[in-house]
N, C-alpha and C positions, 0 to 999 in steps of 0.2 A: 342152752344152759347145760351143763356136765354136770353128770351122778354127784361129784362133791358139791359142786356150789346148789343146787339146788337141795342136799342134804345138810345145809349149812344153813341157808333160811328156813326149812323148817326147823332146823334146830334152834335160831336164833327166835324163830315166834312157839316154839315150845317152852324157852326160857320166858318170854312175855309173858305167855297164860300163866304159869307159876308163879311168877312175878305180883299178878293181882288175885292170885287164890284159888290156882287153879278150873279146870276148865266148869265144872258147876257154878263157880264164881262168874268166870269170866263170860258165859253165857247173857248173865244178866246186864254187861257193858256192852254188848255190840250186836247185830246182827244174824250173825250163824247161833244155830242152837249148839248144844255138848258134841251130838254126834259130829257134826261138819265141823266144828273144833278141833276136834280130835282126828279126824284124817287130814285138815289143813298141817299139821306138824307129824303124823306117822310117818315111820322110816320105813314103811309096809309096801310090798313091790305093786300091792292092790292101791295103793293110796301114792303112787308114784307119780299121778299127774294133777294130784289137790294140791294145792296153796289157798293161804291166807286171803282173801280179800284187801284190796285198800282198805275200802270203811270201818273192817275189823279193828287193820292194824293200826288205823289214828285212833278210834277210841279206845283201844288196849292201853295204849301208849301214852294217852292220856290220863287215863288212871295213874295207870306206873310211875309216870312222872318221868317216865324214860325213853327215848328213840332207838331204842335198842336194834330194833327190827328195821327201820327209816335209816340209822348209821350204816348199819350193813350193809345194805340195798346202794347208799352212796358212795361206799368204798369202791363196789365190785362194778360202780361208773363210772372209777376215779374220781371221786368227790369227796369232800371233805365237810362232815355237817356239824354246823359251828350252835352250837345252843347260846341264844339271846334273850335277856332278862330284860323286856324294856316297859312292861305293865303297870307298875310303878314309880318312876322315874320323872323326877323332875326339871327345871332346867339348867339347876344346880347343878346336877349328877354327872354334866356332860363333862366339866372340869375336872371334876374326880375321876371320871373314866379316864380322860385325859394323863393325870397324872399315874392312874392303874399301869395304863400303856406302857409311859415311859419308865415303869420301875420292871416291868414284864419284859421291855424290851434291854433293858440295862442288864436286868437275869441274867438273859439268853446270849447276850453277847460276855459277861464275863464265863461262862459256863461254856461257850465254844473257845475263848480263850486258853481257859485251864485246861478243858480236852484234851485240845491239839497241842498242847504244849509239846508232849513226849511225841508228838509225830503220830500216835493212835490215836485213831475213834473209836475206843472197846465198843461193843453190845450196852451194856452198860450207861454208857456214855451217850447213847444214842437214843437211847429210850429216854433217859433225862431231858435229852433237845428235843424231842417231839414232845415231852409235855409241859415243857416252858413255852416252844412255842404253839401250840394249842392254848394256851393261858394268855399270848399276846393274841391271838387271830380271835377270842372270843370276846377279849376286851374292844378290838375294832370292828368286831361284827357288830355287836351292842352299838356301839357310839353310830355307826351309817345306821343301824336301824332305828335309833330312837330320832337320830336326824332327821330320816325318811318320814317316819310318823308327826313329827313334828312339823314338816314342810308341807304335808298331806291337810293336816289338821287347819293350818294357814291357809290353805289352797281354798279350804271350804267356806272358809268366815269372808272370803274376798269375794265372793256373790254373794251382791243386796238379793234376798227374797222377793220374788215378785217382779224383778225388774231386768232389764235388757231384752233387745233384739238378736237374732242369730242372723248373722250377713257374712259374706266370703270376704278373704284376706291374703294376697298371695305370699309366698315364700317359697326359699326355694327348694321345700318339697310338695310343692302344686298347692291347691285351693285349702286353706284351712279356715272352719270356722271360728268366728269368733264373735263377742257379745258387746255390746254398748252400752253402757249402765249410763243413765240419765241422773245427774246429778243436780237439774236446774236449767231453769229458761236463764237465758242472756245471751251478751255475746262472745266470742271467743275466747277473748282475754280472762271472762266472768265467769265462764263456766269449766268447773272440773270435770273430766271424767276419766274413766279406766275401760284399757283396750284389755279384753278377757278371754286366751286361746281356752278352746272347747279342747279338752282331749280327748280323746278316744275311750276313756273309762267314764267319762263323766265328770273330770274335776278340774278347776280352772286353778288359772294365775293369772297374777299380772302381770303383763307383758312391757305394759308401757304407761305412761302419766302426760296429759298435756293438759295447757289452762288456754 
């Protein structure tokens, strides 16, 4: 890392600590005491190889209500960190996002229209289109993460408590577990049941249905 960017995170976890009331404040959110705070963000040639902690900067950050110190860190990897509001949200919401989208993306397309009308992109002009579209990429970040959550949340109600066997199942990326939920004695035609892939975190689906 070069003298600037590493004087750029501390500066940007300098602005955190101020952020939640400064560093006697922010002692009591995280981890490091005042002192190790305070050389975590010095521009002191003695405090030139302190930095912040992870654990610090999520709970800083969490107070703050801000990623301030987590955006920067993704810039300077090329990345782009999209804040997702999906805590509250119901199933409603997803169609409202929906329609968010397409009024964010309608924005942005008349707003590259008018730009480029004269043949320029001023500064200007450019700063406008990244924060139109930053307003669409947050609305489709939201909508795939409340999806996810939602798909997650499914995934858990589709194992009965207490019941299946774990037996192999081939595909073809080799042996994958999977569960047999007992739905009842009879015979083939009589009996439901569900083929349950084991994933690797721990959470199933349904893969399949046969009677």
């Amino acid at each position: 890392m070069t003298p600037a960017r590493q004087r750029a995170l501390k500066e940007r976890f300098r602005d955190l600590v101020e952020t939640v009331g400064g560093v006697d404040a922010a002692a009591g959110f995280c981890r490091p005491g005042k002192t190790a705070l305070a050389q975590h963000y010095s521009l002191s040639p003695a405090d030139a190889d302190r930095f912040p902690p992870a654990d610090a900067v999520i709970a800083l950050e969490a107070v703050a209500g801000d990623a301030m110190v987590t955006r920067y860190m993704a810039a300077e990897a090329g990345a782009l960190l999209v804040p997702m509001m999906v805590d509250k949200m119901g199933a409603g919401d997803l169609l409202r996002l929906m329609a968010s989208k397409s009024r964010a993306s309608t924005d942005l397309t008349e707003h590259l229209l008018e730009a480029q009308a004269d043949g320029d992109f001023d500064p200007v002009e450019a700063r406008q289109a990244l924060e139109k579209m930053d307003d669409l990429l947050r609305v489709a970040a939201t909508m795939r993460a409340f999806s996810r959550s939602e798909r997650e949340r499914h995934n858990e109600q589709a194992v009965p408590s207490g019941q299946g066997a774990e037996r192999g199942c081939a595909s073809s990326g080799g042996v994958v577990p999977v569960a047999t939920a007992d739905f009842g004695a009879g015979s083939a035609s009589q009996c439901r049941r569900r083929l349950l892939e084991a994933r690797p975190d721990g959470q199933r689906r349904t893969i399949a249905r046969c009677r």
